[in-house]
C-alpha positions as CSV (number, residue, x, y, z in Angstrom):
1,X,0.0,0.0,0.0
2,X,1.5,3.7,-0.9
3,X,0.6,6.6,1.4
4,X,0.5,9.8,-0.2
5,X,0.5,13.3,1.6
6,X,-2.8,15.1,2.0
7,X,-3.2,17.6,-0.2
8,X,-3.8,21.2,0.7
9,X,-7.1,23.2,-0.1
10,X,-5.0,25.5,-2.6
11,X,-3.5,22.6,-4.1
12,X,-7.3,20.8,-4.3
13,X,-8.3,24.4,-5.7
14,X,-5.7,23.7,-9.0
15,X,-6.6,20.3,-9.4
16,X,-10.1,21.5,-9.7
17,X,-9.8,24.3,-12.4
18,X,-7.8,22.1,-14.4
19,X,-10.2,19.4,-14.8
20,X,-12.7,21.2,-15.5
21,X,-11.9,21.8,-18.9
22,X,-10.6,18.7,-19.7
23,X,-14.1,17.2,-18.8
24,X,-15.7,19.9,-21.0
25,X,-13.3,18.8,-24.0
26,X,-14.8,15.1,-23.0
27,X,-18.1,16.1,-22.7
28,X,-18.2,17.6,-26.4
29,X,-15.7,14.8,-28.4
30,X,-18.3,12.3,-27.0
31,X,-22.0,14.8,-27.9
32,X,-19.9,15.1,-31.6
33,X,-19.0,11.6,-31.8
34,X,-22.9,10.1,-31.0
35,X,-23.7,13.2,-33.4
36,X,-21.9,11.8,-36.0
37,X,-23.4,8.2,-35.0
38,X,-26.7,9.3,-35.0
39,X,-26.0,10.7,-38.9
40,X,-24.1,7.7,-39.9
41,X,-27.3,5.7,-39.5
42,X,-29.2,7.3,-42.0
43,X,-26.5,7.7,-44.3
44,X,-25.4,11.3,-43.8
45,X,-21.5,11.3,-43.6
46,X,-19.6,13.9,-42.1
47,X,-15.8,14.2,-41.8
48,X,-14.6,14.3,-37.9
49,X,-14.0,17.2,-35.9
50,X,-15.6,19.8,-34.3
51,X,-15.4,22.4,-36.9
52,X,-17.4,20.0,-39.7
């Protein structure tokens, strides 16, 4: 078992703002991606990416 140090509420703080974007970034590759799903079934292709 590894014990790690307790982390303080500034460093807690960081670690919050930066993973808040990444789950944004998540949250809208997976909405394009079933997007492009949905399409796919009735034959409407689009390239990948956000910007198409």
């Amino acid at each position: 078992m590894r014990f790690v140090a307790i982390k303080s509420k500034d460093q807690q703080a960081i670690q919050c703002v930066h993973r808040i974007p990444q789950r944004l970034v998540k949250n809208t590759t997976a909405l394009s991606n079933q997007i492009r799903a949905f399409l796919g079934e009735y034959g409407i292709v689009i390239p990948q990416g956000i910007l198409h």
